[in-house]
N, C-alpha and C positions, 0 to 999 in steps of 0.2 A: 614617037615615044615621049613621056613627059621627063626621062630620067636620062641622063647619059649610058651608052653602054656600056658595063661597065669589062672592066679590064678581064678575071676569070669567072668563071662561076664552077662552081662544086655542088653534084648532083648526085641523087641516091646514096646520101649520107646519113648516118647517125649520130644527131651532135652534141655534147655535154657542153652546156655551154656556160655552166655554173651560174647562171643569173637566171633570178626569176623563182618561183616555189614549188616549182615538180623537182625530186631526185636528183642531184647532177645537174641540173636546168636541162634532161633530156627532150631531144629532139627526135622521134621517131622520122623515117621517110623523108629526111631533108636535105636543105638545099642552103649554099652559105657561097655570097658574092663578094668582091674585092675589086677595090678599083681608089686606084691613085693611092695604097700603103693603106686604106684604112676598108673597115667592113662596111658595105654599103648594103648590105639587103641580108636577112636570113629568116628560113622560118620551113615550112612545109611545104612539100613538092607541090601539092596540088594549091599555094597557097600563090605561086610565081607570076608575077604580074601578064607572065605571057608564054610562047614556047620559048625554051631555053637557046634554041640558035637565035631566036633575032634579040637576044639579051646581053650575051657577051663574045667578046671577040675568043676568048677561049674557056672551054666547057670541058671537064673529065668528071666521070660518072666515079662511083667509088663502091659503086657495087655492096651499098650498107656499110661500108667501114667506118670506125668511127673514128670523129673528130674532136679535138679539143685545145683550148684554148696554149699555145705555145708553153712549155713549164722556163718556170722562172727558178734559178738556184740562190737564194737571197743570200748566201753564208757559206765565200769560200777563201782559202789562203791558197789559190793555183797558182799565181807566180812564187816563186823559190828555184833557188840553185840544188844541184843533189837530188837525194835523198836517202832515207831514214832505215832502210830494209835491214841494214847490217843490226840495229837497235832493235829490230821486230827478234831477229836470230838471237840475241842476246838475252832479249826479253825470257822469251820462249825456252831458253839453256839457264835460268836462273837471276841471269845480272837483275838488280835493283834499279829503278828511274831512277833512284838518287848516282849507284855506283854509275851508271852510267852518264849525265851530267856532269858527277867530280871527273870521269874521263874525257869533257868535252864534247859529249853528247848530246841529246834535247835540242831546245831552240836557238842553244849557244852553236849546233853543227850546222844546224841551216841559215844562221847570220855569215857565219863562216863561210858557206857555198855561194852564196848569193851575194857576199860582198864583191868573193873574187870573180863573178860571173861578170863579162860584157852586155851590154844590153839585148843585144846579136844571140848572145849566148843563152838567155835568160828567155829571150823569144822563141828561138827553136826550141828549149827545154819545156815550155808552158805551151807549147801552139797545139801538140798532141795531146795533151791533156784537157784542152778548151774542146776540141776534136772531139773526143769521145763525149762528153756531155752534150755536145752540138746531137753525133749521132745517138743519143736516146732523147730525143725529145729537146732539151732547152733552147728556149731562143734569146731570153735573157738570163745574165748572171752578176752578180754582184764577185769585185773581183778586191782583198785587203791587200795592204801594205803590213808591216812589221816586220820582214824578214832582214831589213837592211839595217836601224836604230842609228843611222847616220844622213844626211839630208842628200847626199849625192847615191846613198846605195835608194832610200826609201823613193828617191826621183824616178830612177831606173826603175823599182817595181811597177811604178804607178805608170811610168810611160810606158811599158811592155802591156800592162794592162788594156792601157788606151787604143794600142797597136793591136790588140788580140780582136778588139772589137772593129777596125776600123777591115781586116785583112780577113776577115771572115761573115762580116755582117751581122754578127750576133751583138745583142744590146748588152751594152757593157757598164757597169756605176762601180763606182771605184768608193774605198771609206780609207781613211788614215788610219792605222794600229800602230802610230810609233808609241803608246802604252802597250806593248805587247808581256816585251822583258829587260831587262837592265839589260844592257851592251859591258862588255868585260870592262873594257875600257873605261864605263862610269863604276864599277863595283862598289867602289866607296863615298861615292858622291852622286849618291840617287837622288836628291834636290834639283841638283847642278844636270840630272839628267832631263827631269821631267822640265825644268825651265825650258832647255834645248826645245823640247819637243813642242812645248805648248807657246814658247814666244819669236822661234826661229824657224824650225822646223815647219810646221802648221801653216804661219802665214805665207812663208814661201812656197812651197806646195798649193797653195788655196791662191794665190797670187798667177799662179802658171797655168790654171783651170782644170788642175789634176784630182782635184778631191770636190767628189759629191756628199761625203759626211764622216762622221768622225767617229773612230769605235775608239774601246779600250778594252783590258783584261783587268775586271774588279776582282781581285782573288788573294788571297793570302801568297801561294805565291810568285803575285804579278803584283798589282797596285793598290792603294789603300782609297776609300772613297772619296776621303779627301784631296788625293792626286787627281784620281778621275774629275772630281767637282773640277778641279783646275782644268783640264782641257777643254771639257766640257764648257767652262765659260768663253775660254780663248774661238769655241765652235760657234757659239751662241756669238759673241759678237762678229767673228767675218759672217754669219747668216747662214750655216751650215747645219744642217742635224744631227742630231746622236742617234747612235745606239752601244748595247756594252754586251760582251762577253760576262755575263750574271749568273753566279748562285751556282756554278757546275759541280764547283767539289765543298763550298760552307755556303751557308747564309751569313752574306753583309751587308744583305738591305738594298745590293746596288740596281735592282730590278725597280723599287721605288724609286732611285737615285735616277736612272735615265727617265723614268715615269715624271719627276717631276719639272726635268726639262723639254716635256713632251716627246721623248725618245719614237724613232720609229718602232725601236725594235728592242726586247732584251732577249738574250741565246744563250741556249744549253738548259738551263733553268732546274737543274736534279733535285736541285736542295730549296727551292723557291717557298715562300713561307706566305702567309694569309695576307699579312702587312704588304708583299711585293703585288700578287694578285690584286688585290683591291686598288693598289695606284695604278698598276697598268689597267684596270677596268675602268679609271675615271679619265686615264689619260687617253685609252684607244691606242697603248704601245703593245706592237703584236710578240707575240710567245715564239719564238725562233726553235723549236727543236732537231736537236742533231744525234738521231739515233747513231749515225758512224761513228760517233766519237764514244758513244755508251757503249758499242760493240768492241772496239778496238781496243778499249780500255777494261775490259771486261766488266763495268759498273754494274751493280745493284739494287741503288736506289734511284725509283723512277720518278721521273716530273710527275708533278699532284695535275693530271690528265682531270679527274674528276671537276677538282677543285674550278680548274682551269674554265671545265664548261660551266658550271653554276654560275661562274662570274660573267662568261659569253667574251671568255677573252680569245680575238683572234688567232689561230695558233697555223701556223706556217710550219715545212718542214725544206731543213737545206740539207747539201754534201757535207761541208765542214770540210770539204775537198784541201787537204793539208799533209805536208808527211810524214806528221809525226804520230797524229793523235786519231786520223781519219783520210787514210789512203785509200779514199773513196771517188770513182769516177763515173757512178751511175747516179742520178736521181729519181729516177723510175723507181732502182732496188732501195733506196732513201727512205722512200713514198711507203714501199711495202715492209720495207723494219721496221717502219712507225704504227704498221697495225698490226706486227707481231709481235715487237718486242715492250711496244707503248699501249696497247690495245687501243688503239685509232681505229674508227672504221672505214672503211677504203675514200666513202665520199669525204668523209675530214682530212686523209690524208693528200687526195688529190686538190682540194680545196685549198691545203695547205702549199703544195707547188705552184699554185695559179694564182687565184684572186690572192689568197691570204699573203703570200709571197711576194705578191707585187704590193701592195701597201706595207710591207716593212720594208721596202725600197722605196716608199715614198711615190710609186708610180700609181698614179690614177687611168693612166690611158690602155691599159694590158692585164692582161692575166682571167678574163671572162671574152665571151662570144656576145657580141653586143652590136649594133648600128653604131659607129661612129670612132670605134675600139681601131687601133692600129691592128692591123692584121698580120698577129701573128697566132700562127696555129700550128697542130701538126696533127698528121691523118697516121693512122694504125694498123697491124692487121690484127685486130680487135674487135668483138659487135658490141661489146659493154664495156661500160669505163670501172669494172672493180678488177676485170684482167690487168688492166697497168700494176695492179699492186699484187696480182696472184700468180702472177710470172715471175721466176725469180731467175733473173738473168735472160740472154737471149736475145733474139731483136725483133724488136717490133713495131720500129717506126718504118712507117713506107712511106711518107712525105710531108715536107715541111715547108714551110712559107714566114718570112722573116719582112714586116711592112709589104705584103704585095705580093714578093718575089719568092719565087720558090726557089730555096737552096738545097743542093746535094749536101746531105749528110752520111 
């Protein structure tokens, strides 16, 4: 043989492999090899350099099921102490977000939980919740800080994070959000807070090897863009990337604002206006949308969807996997609120958990079926890739493979 053999091969497959210019980049009748973490051969049964036993040490047929490229969750707040449910009841019996916040509610109860939480504690509370995204499909996730606004609680987030990835094999990238919300304890000295974050906080965290990039909450009321521009530079000089929490409930520009420091990403985007689009289209900063949060929040006004495609801006979809705003732990059912409630068509939405999802992570190596792509994947019991998004609920992953290896989900 001219090629080694390689590690599995995967036969009688149907493969979305989103690269390339047919639909979905489908693959009728195929076949998809692995060896040594990365995709060594794919393409058409009758196309296999030879028979399938003298090619890999291990072969399972998949009987047409299809396959596709592992989903990526680019936008989640999974670690936190608690949670929020008692404020869903509240919600729901009348109380106001505001009456509920002056009671200590909002994001001031989960700094609360998560402060008093042990790292120990913060692991077991998030290991289930990484769990269940594992089992629908994700093989990478994007995992924030901000629940702590203090540098020994934000360490803890960021190392539980590290630890989710390490004890489960799922790829894991971490962002800073200590612009999330003022901490009680700075109430009146919101300068004095964002200094913390952006000349203390930041580079010690970034010194530890805990943060792969830098977000913030641009919003009336979280930060002003001129805070953000401040961290934002503190990002830019340790060498690290942005992205921001943009445009969810007013336009303040800050979708432009990460756009012009080459931002991976801006998210949420409801309120996003022509001036944001057009920076993210010059800059290639992908459209992060978080249907969960429009659902939970009962919103109205939708991201300019249209707008978005005339300009051919990337548009990715995540969880927003969080307890307050998006108590979300499917990305499949993500996938499919984006083309119900966003009118996405299923390939854009699926588009949007794979390739699109991995480059607002900044990853080049994942999220398409390609030669050379780390291998990760996950098989269905599906024959077309618009059922991920027409199932609502349920399961329908029947195997996954994380570099090579295939994990129980």
């Amino acid at each position: 043989m001219s090629h080694p053999r390689w590690d599995t091969l995967l036969i009688n497959a149907t493969l979305a492999t989103f690269a390339g210019e047919a639909p979905y980049g489908l693959i009728e009748h195929g076949a998809i090899a692995m060896h040594h973490g990365r995709i060594a051969w794919l393409g058409r049964m009758d196309e296999l350099p030879g028979e399938p036993a003298s090619l890999a040490d291990a072969i399972r047929s998949l009987d047409g099921a299809l396959v596709t490229p592992g989903l990526i969750d680019c936008h989640t707040h999974l670690v936190f102490g608690g949670d929020r449910a008692h404020e869903f009841d509240l919600r729901l019996n009348g109380a106001s977000y505001e009456e509920i916040a002056r009671a200590g509610g909002g994001i001031a109860s989960s700094v609360t939980a998560t402060r008093a939480a042990s790292e120990e504690q913060l692991l077991a509370q998030s290991l289930p919740r990484a769990r269940a995204l594992l089992a629908d499909g994700v093989t990478t996730l994007e995992i924030k800080s901000g629940y702590g606004l203090d540098l020994d609680s934000e360490r803890r987030m960021l190392r539980v994070a590290r630890r989710i990835g390490r004890e489960l094999g799922i790829g894991v990238r971490t962002s800073f959000l200590g612009l999330h919300a003022l901490p009680p304890e700075y109430k009146d000295r919101r300068d004095d807070y964002v200094a913390l974050a952006c000349d203390e906080m930041l580079p010690a965290l970034a010194a530890e090897g805990l943060v792969d990039a830098v977000d913030a909450f641009c919003e009336g009321i979280g930060f002003s863009r001129e805070e953000t521009r401040r961290v934002f530079e503190r990002a830019k000089q340790l060498g690290l990337p942005v992205k921001l929490h943009a445009e969810q409930l007013s336009d303040l520009d800050g979708a432009a604002l990460v756009a012009e420091y080459g931002g991976l990403s801006a998210d949420h985007l409801e309120h996003l206006g022509d001036n944001g689009i057009r920076a993210m289209a010059a800059a290639g900063t992908v459209a992060v949308l978080l249907p969960g949060a429009f659902y939970a929040l009962r919103e109205t006004k939708l991201p300019p969807i249209e707008r978005l495609r005339e300009h051919a801006v990337p548009i990715a979809i995540a969880t927003d996997c969080n307890p307050g705003t998006s108590p979300l732990l499917s990305l499949r059912l993500a996938a499919g609120m984006a083309c119900t409630l966003f009118r996405l068509t299923p390939e854009e939405a699926l588009r949007g958990v794979t390739v699109h999802a991995a480059r607002a992570l900044g990853l080049r190596d994942r999220g398409t079926l390609a030669v050379g792509q780390r291998a990760d994947l996950a098989v269905w019991q599906a024959k077309q890739p618009a059922e991920l998004c027409y199932w609502i609920g349920g399961q329908l992953l029947r195997g996954l493979w994380i570099g090579g290896e295939s994990v129980p989900a």
